[in-house]
One Martini backbone bead per residue (centre of mass of N, CA, C, O) as a GRO file, in nm:
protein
  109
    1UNK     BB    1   1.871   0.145   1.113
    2UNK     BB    2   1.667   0.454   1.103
    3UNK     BB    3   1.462   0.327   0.917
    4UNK     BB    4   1.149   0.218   0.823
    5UNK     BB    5   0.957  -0.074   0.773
    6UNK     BB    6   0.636  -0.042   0.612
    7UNK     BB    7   0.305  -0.171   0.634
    8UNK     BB    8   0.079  -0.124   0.357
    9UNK     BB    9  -0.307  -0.056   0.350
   10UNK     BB   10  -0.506  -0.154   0.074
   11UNK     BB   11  -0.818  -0.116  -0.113
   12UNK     BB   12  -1.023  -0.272  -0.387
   13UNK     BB   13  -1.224  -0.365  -0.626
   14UNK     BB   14  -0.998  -0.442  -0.836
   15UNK     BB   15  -0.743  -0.571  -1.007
   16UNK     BB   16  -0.682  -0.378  -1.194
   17UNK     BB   17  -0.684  -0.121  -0.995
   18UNK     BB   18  -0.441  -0.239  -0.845
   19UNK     BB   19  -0.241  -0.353  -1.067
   20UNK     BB   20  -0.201  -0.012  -1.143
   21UNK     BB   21  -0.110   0.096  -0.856
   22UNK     BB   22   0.121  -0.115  -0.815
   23UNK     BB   23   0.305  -0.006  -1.061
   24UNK     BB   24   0.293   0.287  -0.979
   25UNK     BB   25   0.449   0.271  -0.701
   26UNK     BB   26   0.676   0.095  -0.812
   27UNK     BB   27   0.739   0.321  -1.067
   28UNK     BB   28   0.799   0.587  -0.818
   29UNK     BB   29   0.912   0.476  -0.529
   30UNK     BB   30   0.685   0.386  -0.278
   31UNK     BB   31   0.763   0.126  -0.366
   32UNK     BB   32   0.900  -0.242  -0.352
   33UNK     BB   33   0.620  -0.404  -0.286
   34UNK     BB   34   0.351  -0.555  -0.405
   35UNK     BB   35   0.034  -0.752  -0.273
   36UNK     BB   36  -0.193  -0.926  -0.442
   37UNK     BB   37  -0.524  -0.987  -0.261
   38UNK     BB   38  -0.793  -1.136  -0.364
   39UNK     BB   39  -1.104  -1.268  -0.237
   40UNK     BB   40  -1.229  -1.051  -0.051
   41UNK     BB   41  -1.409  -0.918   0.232
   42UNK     BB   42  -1.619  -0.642   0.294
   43UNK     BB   43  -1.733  -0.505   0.591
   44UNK     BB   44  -1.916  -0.130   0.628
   45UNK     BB   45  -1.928   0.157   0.681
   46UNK     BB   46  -2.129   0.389   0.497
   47UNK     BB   47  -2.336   0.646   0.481
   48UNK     BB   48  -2.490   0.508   0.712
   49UNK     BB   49  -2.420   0.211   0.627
   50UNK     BB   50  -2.388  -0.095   0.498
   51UNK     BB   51  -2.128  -0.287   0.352
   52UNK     BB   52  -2.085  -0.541   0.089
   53UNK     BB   53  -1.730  -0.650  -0.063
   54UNK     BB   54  -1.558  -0.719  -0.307
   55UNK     BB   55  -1.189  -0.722  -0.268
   56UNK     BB   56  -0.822  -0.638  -0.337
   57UNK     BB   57  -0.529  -0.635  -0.118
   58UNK     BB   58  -0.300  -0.435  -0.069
   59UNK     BB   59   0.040  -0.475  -0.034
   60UNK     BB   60   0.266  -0.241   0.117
   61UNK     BB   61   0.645  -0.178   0.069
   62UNK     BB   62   0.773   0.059   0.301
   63UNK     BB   63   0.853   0.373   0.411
   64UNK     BB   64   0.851   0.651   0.615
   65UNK     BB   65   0.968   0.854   0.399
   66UNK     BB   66   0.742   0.733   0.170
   67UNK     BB   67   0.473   0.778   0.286
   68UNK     BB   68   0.332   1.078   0.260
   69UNK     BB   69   0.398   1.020  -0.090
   70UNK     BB   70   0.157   0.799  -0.070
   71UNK     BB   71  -0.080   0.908   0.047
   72UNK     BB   72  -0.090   1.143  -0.184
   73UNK     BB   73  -0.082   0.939  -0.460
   74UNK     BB   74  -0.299   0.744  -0.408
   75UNK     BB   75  -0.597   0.898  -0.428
   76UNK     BB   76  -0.527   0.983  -0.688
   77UNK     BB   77  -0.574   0.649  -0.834
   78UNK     BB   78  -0.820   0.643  -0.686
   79UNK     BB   79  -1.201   0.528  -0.687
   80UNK     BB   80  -1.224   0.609  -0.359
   81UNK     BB   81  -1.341   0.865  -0.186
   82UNK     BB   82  -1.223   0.668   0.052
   83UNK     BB   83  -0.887   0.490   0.124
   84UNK     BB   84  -0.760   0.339   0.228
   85UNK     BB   85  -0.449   0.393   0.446
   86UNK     BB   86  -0.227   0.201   0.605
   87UNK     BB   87   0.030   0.152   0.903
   88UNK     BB   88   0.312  -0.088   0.975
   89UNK     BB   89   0.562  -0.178   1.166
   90UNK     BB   90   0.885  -0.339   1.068
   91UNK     BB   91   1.066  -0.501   1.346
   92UNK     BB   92   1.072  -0.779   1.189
   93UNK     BB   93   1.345  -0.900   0.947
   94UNK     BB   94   1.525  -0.970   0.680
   95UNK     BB   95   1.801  -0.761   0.677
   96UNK     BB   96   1.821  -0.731   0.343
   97UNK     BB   97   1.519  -0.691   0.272
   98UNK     BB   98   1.478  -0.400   0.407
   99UNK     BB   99   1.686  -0.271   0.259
  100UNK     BB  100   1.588  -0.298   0.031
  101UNK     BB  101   1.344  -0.127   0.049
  102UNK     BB  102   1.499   0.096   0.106
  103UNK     BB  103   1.632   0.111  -0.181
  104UNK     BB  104   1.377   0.132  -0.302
  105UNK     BB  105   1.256   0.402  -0.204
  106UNK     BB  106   1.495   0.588  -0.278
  107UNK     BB  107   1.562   0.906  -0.358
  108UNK     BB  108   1.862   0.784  -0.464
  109UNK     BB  109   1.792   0.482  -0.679
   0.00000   0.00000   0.00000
């Protein structure tokens, strides 16, 4: 497997939000599985003040092949000015799963 499966991560305001993202992301094969998780708590800086969030946090399993075009789709999507998206290479998991991943991701799927 030469193509990395990554964890990327999103907050967002609410569910709502969240799962009309997440519905997109993997309706247009950016994603193959997002995970809402509500009832996080985000403290940050945000125009030198400090914030404090109750958010639900996007788990998104996507490729490398398509994190660029996640990144680009993600803000068109979001309604923060500037919108969490990170992501971390998933270097070990059960290799179906990884395929699957990848499988879904796949601009040829």
């Amino acid at each position: 497997m030469t193509e990395t499966v990554l964890l990327a991560f999103c907050t967002c305001p609410n569910e709502v939000v969240a799962e009309a993202i997440a519905d997109t992301l993997v309706g247009e094969k950016l994603a193959a599985c997002v995970n809402l998780l509500p009832g996080i708590r985000s403290i940050y800086a945000w125009q030198g003040e400090i914030q404090r969030d109750a958010e639900v946090m996007l788990l998104i399993k996507t490729s490398t092949a398509r994190f660029a075009a996640l990144t680009q789709r993600l803000p068109e999507l979001h309604p923060y000015d500037l919108p969490e998206i990170i992501a971390i290479p998933v270097s070990h998991g059960l290799p179906p799963y990884l395929e699957w991943v990848l499988a879904c991701t796949s601009d040829a799927s």
